[in-house]
C-alpha positions as CSV (number, residue, x, y, z in Angstrom):
1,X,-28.7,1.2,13.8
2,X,-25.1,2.5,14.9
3,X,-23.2,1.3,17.7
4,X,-24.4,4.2,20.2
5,X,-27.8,4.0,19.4
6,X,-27.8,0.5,20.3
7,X,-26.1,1.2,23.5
8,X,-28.5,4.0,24.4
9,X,-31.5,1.8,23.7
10,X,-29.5,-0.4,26.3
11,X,-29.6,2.3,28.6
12,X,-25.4,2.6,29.1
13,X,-24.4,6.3,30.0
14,X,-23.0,8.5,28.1
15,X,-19.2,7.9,29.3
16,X,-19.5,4.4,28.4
17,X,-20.7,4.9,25.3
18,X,-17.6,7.4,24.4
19,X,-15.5,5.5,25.7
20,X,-16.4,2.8,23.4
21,X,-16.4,4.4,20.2
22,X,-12.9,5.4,21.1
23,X,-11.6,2.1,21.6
24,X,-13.2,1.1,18.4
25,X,-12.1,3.9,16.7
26,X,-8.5,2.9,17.7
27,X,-8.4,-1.0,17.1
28,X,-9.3,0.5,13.3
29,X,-6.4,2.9,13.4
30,X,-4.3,-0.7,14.5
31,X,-5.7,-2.0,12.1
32,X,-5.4,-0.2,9.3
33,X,-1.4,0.5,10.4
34,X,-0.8,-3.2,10.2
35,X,-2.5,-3.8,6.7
36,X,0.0,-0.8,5.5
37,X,3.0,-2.7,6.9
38,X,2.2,-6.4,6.0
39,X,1.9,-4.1,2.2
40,X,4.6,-2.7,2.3
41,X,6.5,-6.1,3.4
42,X,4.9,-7.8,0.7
43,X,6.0,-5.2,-1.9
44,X,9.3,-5.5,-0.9
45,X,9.6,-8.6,-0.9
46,X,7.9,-8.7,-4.7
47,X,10.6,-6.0,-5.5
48,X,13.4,-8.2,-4.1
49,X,12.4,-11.5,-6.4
50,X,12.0,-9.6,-9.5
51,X,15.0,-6.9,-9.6
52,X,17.6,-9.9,-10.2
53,X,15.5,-10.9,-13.1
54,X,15.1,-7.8,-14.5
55,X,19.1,-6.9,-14.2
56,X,19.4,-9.7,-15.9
57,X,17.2,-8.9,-18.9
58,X,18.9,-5.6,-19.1
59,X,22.2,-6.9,-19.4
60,X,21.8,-9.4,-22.2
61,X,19.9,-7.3,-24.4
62,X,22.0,-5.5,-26.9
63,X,22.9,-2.2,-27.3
64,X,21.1,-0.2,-30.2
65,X,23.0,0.7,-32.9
66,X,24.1,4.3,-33.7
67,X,21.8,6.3,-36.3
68,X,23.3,6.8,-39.7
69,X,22.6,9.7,-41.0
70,X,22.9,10.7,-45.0
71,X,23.8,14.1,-45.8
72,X,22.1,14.9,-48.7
73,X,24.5,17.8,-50.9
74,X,23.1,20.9,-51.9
């Protein structure tokens, strides 16, 4: 049983039962806006601790050495 067939069973009008749904309907849409922020915080934060590393590991590795090629004569 949904939420306005439990509050028509109750016997609440119609308006109150609209208006209701709308403000649950909302506090979701608050909610859901704050999950994506605390997500994105969270990635970039992540991003933050790991790019130092990862400049790091670029810089020390070598870089590759030039292809030799052998020309064969004809």
């Amino acid at each position: 049983m949904n939420l306005k067939q439990l509050l028509k069973r109750a016997g609440v009008s119609n308006n109150v039962i609209a208006e209701v749904e709308r403000k649950a309907k909302m506090t979701t849409a608050q909610q859901e806006i704050e999950h994506q922020e605390k997500a994105a915080a969270m990635a970039k934060m992540m991003l933050n601790d790991v790019m130092p590393h990862l400049r790091n590991a670029l810089d020390k590795t070598p870089p590759s050495q030039p292809k030799k090629t052998i020309i064969i004569p004809d």
